[in-house]
C-alpha positions as CSV (number, residue, x, y, z in Angstrom):
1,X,-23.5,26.9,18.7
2,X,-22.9,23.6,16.8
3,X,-24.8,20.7,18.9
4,X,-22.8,18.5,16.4
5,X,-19.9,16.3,18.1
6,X,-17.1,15.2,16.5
7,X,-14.6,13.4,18.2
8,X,-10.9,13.0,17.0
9,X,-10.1,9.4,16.6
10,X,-6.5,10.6,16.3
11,X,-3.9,11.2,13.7
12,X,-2.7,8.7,10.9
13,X,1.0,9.5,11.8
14,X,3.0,12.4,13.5
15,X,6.2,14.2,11.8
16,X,6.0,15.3,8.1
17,X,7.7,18.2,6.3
18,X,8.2,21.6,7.5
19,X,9.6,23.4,4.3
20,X,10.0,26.6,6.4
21,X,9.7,28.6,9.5
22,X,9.4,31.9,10.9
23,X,8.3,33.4,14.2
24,X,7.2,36.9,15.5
25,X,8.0,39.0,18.8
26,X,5.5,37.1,21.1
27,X,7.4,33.8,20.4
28,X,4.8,32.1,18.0
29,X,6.3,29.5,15.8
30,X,4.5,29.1,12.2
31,X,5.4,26.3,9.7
32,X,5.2,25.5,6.2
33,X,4.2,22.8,5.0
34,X,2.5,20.4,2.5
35,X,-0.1,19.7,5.0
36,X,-0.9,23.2,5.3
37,X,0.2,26.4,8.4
38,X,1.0,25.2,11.5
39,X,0.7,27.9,14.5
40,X,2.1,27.4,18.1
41,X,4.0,28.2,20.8
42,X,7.5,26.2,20.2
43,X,5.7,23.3,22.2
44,X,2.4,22.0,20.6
45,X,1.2,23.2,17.1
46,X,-2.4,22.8,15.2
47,X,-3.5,23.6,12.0
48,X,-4.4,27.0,10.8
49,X,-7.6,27.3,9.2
50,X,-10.1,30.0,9.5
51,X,-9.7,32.7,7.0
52,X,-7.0,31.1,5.8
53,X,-7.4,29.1,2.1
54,X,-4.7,27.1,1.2
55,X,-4.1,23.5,2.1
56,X,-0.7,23.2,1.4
57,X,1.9,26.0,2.1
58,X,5.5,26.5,0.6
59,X,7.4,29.3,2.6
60,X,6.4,31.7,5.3
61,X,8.1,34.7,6.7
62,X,7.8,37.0,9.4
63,X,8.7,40.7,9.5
64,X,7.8,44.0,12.0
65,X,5.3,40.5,13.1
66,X,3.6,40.6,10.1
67,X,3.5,37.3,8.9
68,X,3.7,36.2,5.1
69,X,2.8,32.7,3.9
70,X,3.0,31.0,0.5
71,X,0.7,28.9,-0.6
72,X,1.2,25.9,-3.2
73,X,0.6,25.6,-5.5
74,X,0.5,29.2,-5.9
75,X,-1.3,32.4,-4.0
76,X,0.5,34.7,-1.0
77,X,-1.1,35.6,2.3
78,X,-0.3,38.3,5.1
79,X,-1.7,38.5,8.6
80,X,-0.7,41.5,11.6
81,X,-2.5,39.9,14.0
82,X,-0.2,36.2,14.0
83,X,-2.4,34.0,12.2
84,X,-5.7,35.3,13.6
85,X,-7.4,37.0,10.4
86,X,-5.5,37.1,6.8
87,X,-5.6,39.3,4.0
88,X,-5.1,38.5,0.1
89,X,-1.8,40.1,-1.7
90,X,-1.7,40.6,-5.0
91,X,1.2,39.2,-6.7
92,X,2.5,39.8,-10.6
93,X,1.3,36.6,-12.4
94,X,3.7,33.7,-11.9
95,X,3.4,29.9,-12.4
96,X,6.1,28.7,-9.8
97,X,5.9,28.7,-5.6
98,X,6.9,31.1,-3.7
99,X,10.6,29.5,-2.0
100,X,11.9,32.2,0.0
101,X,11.8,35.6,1.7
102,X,13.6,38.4,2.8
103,X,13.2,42.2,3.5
104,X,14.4,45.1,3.6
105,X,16.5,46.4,6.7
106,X,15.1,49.6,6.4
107,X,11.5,47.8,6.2
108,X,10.0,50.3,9.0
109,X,10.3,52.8,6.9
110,X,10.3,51.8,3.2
111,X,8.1,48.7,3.4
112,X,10.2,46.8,0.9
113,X,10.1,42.9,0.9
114,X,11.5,40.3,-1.2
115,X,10.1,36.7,-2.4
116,X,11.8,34.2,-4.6
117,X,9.7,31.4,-6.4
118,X,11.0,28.3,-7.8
119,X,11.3,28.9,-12.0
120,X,9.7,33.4,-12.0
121,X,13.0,34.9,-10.7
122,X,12.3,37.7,-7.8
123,X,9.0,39.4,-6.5
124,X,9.4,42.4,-5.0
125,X,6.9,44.7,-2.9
126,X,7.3,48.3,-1.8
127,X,4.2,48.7,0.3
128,X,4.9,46.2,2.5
129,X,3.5,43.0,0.5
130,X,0.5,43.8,-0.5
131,X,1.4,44.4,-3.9
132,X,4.2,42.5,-5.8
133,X,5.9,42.9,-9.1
134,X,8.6,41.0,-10.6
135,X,12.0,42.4,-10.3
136,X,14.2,40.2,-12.6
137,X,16.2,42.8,-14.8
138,X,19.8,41.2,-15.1
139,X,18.9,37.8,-14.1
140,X,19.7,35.3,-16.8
141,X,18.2,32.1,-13.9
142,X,14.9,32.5,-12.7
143,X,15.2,30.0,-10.2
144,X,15.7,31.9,-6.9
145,X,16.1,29.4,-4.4
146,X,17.3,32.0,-1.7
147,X,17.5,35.5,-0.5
148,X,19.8,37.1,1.4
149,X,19.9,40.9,2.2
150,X,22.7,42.9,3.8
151,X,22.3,44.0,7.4
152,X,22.1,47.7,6.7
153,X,21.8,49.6,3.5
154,X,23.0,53.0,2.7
155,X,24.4,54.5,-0.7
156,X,24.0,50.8,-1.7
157,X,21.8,48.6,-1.2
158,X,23.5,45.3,-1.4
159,X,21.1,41.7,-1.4
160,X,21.8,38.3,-3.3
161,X,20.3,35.8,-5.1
162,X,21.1,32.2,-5.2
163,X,19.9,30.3,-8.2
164,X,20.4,26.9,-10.3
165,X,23.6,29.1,-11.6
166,X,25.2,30.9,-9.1
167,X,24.8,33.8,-7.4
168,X,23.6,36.7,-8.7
169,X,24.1,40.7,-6.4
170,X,21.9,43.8,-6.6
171,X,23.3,47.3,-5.1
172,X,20.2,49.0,-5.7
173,X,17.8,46.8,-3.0
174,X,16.8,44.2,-5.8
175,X,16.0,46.4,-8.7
176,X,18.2,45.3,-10.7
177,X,21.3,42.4,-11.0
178,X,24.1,41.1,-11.9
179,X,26.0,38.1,-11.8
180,X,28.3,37.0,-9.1
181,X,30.2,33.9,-9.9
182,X,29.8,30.5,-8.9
183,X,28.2,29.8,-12.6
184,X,27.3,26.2,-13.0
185,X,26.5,25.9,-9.2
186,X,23.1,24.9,-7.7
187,X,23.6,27.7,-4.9
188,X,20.6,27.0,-2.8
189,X,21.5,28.9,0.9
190,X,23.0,32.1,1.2
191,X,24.4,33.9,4.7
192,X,25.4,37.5,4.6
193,X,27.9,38.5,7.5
194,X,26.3,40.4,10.8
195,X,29.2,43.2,10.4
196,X,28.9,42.8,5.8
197,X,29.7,46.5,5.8
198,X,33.0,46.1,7.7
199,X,34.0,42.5,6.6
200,X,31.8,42.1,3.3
201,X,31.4,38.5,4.1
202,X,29.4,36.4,2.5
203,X,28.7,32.5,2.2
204,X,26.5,30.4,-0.4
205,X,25.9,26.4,0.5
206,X,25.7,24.4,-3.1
207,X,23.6,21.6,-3.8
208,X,26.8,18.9,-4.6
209,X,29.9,21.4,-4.1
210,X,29.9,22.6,-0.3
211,X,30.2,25.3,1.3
212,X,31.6,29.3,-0.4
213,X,33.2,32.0,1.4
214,X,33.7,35.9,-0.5
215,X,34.9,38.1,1.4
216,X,35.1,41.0,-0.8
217,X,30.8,41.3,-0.9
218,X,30.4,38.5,-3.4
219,X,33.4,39.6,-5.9
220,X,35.7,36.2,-5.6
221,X,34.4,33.1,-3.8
222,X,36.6,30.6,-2.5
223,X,35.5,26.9,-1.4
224,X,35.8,26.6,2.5
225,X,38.3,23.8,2.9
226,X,37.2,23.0,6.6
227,X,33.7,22.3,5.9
228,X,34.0,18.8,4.4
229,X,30.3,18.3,3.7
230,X,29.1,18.3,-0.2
231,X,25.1,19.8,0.3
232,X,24.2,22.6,2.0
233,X,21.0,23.3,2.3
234,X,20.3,26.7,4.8
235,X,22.8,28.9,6.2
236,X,22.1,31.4,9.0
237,X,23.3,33.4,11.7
238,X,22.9,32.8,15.2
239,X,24.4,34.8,18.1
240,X,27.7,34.7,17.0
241,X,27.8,31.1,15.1
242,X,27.0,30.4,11.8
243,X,24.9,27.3,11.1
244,X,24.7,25.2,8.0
245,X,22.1,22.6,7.6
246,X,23.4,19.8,5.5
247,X,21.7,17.1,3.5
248,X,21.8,14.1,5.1
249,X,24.1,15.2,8.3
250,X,24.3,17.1,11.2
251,X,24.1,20.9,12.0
252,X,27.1,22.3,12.1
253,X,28.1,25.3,14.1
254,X,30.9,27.8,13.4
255,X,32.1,30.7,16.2
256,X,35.2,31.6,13.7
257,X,34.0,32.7,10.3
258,X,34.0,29.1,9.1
259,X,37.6,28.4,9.9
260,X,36.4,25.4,11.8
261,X,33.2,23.1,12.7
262,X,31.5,21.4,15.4
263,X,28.8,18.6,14.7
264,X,25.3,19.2,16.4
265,X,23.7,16.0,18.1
266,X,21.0,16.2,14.8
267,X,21.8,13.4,12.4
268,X,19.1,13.8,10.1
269,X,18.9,16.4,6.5
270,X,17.6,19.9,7.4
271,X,15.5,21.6,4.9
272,X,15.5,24.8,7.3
273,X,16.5,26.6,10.1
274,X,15.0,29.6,11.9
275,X,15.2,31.8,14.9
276,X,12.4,32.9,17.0
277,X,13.5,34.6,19.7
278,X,16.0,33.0,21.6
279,X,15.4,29.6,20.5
280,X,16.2,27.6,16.8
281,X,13.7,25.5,15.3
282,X,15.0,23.4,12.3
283,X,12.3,21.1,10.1
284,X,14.5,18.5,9.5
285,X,13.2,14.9,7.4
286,X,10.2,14.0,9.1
287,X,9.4,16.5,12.1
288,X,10.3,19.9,13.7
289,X,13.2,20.1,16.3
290,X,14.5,23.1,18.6
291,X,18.0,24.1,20.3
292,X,18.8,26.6,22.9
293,X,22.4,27.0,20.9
294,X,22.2,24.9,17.9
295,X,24.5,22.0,19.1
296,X,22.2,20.2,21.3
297,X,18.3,19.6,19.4
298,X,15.7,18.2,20.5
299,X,12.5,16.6,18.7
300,X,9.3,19.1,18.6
301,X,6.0,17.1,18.0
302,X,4.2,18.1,14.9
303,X,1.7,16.0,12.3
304,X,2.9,17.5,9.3
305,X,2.2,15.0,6.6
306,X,-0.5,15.7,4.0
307,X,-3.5,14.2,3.7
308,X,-6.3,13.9,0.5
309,X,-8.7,11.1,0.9
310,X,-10.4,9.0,3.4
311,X,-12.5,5.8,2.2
312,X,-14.5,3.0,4.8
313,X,-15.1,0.4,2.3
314,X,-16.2,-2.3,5.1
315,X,-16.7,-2.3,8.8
316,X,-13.0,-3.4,9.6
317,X,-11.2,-1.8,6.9
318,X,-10.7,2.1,6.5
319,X,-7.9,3.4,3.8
320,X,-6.4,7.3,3.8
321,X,-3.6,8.5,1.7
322,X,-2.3,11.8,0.3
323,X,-0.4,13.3,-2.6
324,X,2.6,12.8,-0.9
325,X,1.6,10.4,2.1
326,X,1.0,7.4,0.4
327,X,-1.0,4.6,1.3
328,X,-2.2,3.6,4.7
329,X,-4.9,1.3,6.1
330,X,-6.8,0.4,9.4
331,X,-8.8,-1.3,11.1
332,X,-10.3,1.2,13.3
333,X,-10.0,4.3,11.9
334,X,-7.8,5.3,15.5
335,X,-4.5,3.0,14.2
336,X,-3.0,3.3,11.3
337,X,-0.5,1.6,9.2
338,X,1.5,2.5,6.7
339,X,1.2,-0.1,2.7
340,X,4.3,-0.5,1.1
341,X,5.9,3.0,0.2
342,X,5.4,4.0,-3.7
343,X,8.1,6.1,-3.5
344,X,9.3,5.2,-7.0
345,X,5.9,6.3,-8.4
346,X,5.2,9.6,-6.3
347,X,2.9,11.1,-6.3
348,X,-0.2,9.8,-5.3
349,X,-3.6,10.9,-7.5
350,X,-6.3,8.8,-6.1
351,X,-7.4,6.0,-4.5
352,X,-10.2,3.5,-4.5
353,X,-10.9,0.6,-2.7
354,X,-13.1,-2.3,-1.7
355,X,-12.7,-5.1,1.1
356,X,-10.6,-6.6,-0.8
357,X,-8.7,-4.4,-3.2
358,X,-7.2,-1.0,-2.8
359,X,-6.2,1.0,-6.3
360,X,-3.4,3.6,-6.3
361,X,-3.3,5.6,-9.0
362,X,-0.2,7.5,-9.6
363,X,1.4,10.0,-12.5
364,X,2.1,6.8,-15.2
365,X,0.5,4.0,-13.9
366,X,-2.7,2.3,-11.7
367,X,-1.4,0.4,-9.2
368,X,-3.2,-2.6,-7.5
369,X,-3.1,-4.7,-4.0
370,X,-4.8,-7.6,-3.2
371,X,-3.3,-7.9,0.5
372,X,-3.6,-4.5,2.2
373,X,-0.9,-2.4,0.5
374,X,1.8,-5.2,1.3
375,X,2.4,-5.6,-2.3
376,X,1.3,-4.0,-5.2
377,X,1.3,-5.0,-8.6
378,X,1.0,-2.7,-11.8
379,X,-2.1,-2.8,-13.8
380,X,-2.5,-0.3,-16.5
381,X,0.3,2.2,-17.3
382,X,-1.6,5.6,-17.8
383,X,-2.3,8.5,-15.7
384,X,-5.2,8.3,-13.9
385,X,-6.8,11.4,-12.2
386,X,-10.2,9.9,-10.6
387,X,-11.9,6.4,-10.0
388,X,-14.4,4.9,-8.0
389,X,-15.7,1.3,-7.8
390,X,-19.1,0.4,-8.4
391,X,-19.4,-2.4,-6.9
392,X,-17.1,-5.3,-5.8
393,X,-16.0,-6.2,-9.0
394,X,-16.2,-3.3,-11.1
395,X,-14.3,-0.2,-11.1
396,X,-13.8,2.5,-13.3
397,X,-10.9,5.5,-14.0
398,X,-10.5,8.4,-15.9
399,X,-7.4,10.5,-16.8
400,X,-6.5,13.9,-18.2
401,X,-6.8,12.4,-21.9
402,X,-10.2,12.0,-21.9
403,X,-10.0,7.9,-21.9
404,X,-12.5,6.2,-18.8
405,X,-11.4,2.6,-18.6
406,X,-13.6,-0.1,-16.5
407,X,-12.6,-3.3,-15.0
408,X,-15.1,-6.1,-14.6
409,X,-12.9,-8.1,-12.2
410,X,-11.7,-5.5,-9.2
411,X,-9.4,-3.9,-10.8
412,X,-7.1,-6.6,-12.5
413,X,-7.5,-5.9,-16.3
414,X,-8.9,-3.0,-18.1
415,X,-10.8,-1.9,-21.0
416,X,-12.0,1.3,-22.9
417,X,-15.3,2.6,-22.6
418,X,-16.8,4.8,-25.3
419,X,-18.2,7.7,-24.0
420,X,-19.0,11.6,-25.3
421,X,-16.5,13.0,-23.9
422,X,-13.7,11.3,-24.8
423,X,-12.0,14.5,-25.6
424,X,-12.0,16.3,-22.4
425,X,-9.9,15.1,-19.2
426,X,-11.6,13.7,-16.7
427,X,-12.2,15.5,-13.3
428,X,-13.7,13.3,-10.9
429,X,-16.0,10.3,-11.1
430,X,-18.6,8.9,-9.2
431,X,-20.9,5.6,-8.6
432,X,-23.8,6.6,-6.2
433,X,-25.0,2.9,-7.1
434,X,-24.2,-0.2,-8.5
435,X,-25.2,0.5,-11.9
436,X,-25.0,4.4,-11.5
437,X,-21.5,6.2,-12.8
438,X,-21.3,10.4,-12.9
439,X,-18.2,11.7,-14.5
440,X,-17.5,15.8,-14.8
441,X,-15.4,16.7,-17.3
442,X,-13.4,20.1,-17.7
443,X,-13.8,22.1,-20.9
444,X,-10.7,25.0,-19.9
445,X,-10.6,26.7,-23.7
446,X,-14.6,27.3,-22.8
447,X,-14.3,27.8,-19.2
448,X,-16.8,24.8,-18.6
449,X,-17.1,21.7,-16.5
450,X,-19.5,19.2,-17.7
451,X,-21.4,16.2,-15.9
452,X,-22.6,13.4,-17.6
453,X,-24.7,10.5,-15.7
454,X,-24.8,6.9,-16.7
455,X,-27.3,4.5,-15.5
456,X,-26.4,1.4,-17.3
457,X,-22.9,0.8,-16.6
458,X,-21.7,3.2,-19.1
459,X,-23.6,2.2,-22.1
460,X,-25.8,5.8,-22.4
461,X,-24.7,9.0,-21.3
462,X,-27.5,11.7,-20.2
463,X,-25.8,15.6,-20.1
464,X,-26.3,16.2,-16.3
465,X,-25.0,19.8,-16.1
466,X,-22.8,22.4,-17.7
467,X,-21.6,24.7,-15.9
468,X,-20.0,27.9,-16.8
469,X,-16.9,28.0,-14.0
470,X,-13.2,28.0,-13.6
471,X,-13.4,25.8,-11.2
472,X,-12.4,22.7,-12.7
473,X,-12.1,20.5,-9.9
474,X,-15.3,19.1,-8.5
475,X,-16.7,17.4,-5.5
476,X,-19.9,15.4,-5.8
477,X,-21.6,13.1,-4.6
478,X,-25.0,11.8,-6.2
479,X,-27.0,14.6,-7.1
480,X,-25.0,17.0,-5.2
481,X,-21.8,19.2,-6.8
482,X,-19.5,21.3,-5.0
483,X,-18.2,24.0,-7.1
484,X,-15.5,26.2,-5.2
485,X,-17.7,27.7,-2.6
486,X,-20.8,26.8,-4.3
487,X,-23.1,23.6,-3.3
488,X,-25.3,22.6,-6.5
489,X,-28.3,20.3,-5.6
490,X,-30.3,18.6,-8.2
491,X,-34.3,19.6,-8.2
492,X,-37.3,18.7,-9.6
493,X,-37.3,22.5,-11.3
494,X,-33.7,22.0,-12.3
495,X,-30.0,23.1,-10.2
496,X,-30.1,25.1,-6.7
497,X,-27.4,26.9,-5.9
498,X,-26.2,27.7,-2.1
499,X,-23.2,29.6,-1.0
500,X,-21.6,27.4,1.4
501,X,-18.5,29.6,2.3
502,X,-16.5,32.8,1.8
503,X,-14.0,32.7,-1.2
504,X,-11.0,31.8,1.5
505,X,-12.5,27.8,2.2
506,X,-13.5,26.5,-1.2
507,X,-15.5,22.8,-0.8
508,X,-13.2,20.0,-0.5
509,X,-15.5,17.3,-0.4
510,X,-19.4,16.5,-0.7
511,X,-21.5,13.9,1.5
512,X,-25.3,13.3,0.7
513,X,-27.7,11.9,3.7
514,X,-31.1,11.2,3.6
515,X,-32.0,14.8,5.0
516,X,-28.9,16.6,4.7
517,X,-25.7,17.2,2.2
518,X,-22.8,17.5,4.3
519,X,-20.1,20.0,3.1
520,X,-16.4,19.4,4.2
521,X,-13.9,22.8,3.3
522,X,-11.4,24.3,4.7
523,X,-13.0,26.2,7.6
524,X,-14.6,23.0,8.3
525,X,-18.2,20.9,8.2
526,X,-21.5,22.5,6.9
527,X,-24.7,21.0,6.7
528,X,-27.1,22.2,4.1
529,X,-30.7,21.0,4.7
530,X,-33.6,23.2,3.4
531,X,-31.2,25.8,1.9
532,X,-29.9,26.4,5.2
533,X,-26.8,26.7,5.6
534,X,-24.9,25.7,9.4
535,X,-21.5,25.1,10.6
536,X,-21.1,22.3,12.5
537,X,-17.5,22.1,12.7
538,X,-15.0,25.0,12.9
539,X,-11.5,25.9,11.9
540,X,-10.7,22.5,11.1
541,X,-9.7,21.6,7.1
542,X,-11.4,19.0,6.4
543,X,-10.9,17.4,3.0
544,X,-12.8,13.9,3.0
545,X,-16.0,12.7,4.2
546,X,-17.6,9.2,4.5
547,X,-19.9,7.5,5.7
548,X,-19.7,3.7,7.1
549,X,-23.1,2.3,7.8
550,X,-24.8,5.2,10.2
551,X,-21.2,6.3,11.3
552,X,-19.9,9.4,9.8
553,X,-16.4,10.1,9.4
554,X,-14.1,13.1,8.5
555,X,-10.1,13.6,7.8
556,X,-8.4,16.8,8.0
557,X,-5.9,17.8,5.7
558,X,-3.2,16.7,8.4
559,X,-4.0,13.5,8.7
560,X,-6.9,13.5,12.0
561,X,-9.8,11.1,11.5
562,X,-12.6,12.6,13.2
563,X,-16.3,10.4,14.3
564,X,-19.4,12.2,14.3
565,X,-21.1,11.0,17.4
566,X,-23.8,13.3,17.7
567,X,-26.9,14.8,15.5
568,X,-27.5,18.4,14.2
């Protein structure tokens, strides 16, 4: 066993996201989100981590209590034991997330499931998901933003799709489609009737037109006068109500086929809604909540918000953010403030930061405080991708055009430095010491990532390594590289190379000791010492690591700062 002790310090903030959520027989909850898969039992959640790769998740999905999960920004996921052990599907190539699910009413026996991604139309699986093959014949909109199947199928197998333009129907169980009306609609939340093969009711929620009722199986639609509301974002079926999740509003609850409406005691947007046995859970703006009978809800904790980088740059100052966090600082490391939101410059690529100055660096601009996030000002417009400071004065950035710019006074002005690589974006950069600056590079045509070492401020550049990989974002840390699962460690004789982990918890972050290289993934903390390689954290995804005179911190991708308070 690990003789190792971390202690949690606590979490940055509590609520977050929760993009979707599903639930099996035995009552555990899973959610989606950007911070990753979130596991409980309705009451407290944690993060899912062993065996399980990806750090941010977009939809999950449970049928028969096999349990599906999305990962962004791309990849798919099954597990039949809830969340204990996961296996890998393989999934038709496709460039957008996974949204959405549904399956097959028949699934016992034909193993048929359904996903829908953002901009690639429809997957569809036959064996259950562990094979998927786009099914877009007849669909002229490839965003499928929902998936609704009929309760039972027999000579046809009726489903829908809702898309940026309307709705589209299959009668063949999502081999094929057709359009359904409502063209020009965003149609983002479909319900199909519990009795569809007597009634042939269905409804689709719009993104700015409300709320559509056919009642002829998706014929004719006709806007539902009584629903006065202009976004709808989920529809489903509970008991014998029908709930729509607005944007910006309440719940609302229907016991008469959408005639009429009754406001929940929720006043914030819901992005989804989802039963688990006899309870709802809905992710609503910034948390999870739960209802008995989806009028009355109450708040569910859950630290759902995303987390990408930790830094310590004095005793009294620590500073985390996240791609779509932002900024925080404290003094502690245990309480934590929020810096003035960039919400107008979302997302977030990086961060540096001394005592005195913190950099932001988001998609087309650097941003810059002098006062701990109160203010910030904007300093260079270009994307930056990596930086690091030097020292207190000087600091240096690189973006995905090749360019690394350095500031000689912390960060307020900024100048081009020539360099070899000028024609290759920019990775990650590093400044072990003062006068000491290691940028990789990523060479995609060739399949390549380069490092090239500087130890005179920039002015000569030495070819560290290049390495064949498709792996083009590194983690380093002096004369250590981590490579997906692969720790690189500079020798006399040249590179070592040590398998830190299985192919499921790539390395996240790299920190270099005087006796040991410390290995943060997402199955936890390694240390490799001797090529030996020991876990001394588990199932916790850690994603930063630093170290504050002979204190050693860690921060997990949702948002816990952990202490190191013992030794291996």
């Amino acid at each position: 066993m690990p003789n190792t002790i971390w202690k949690p310090l606590g979490h940055i903030v509590t609520g977050g996201t929760a993009l979707a959520i599903s639930g099996d027989s035995r009552g555990r909850v899973f959610i989606a989100s950007p911070a990753g898969l979130f596991r409980g039992d309705g009451e407290t959640f944690s993060l899912v981590a062993r065996g399980f790769p990806f750090l941010q998740t977009s939809a999950t999905f449970v049928v028969n209590d096999i349990v599906y999960v999305a990962g962004l920004p791309e990849g798919l996921m099954r597990s039949h034991n809830g969340g204990d052990t996961w296996d890998k599907c393989w999934a038709e190539q496709i460039r957008s997330p996974i949204v959405c699910f549904a399956a097959s009413p028949r699934f016992n026996h034909d193993g048929v499931i359904f996903a829908g991604t953002q901009s690639d139309g429809v997957l569809r699986s036959v064996d259950g998901g562990k094979h998927w093959a786009l099914s877009n014949f007849g669909l002229r909109n490839f965003s499928a933003l929902a998936l609704a199947v009929a309760p039972e199928w027999g000579r046809r197998e009726f489903m829908f799709v809702g898309t940026e333009n309307g709705v589209y129907r299959s009668p063949n169980g999502g081999r094929a489609w057709k359009a359904a009306g409502l063209e020009g609609q965003v149609v983002q939340a479909i319900a199909v009737s519990p009795n569809f093969s007597e009634d042939k009711t269905v409804f689709a929620g719009t993104e700015s037109k409300g709320l559509f009722r056919s009642g002829d199986g998706g014929e004719s639609w006709t806007r539902v006068k009584s629903f006065e509301l202009e976004s709808v974002n989920v529809l489903c079926y509970f008991e014998k109500y029908l709930l729509a999740a607005t944007d910006g509003d309440a719940i609302l609850r229907s016991s008469d086929d959408g005639e009429s409406w009754s406001r929940s005691n929720k006043t914030s947007s819901a992005l989804c809604v989802a039963r688990v046995g006899d309870k709802l859970y809905a992710g609503v703006e910034d948390g999870v909540m739960r209802s008995d009978d989806g009028k009355k809800w109450s708040s569910v904790e859950i630290a759902a918000h995303r987390f990408d980088w930790l830094l310590a740059p004095a005793e009294d100052l620590f500073v985390a953010g996240g791609v779509t966090s932002g900024v925080w600082v404290s003094k502690d490391g245990a309480r934590w403030n929020q810096t003035a939101k960039l919400e107008s410059a979302a997302p977030l690529f990086n961060i540096a930061a001394t005592h005195e100055v913190i950099l932001a660096a988001t998609p087309n601009q650097l941003l810059r405080s002098i006062d701990l996030g109160k203010t910030w000002d904007s300093v260079l417009e270009k994307s930056i991708t990596a930086m690091a400071f030097s020292d207190d004065k000087t600091a240096w950035a690189g973006g995905d055009d090749g360019a690394l710019m350095m500031s000689a006074d912390r960060g307020r002005s900024w100048q081009l430095t020539p360099t070899p690589f000028d024609s290759l974006p920019i990775t990650g950069v590093a400044a072990p010491e003062p006068e000491t600056l290691i940028v990789s590079v990523a060479d995609r045509a060739a399949r390549r990532v380069l490092f090239y070492r500087s130890t005179n401020s920039g002015e000569h550049w030495k070819l560290m390594l290049d390495h064949s990989s498709t792996w083009f974002a590194p983690r380093f840390s002096a004369e250590v590289i981590g490579l997906g699962t692969t720790l690189m460690q500079m020798k006399s004789d040249g590179w070592a190379r040590i398998e830190v982990t299985d192919d499921d918890a790539p390395i996240n972050t790299v920190l270099s000791l005087a006796d040991v290289d410390l290995v943060g993934t997402a199955a936890g903390v390694f240390t490799v010492a001797r090529n030996k390689v020991k876990s001394v954290m588990d199932d916790v995804p850690i994603v930063s690591l630093q170290k504050l005179g002979r204190r050693i911190f860690a921060l997990s991708a949702d948002g816990v700062v952990w202490e190191r308070k013992g030794r291996d």
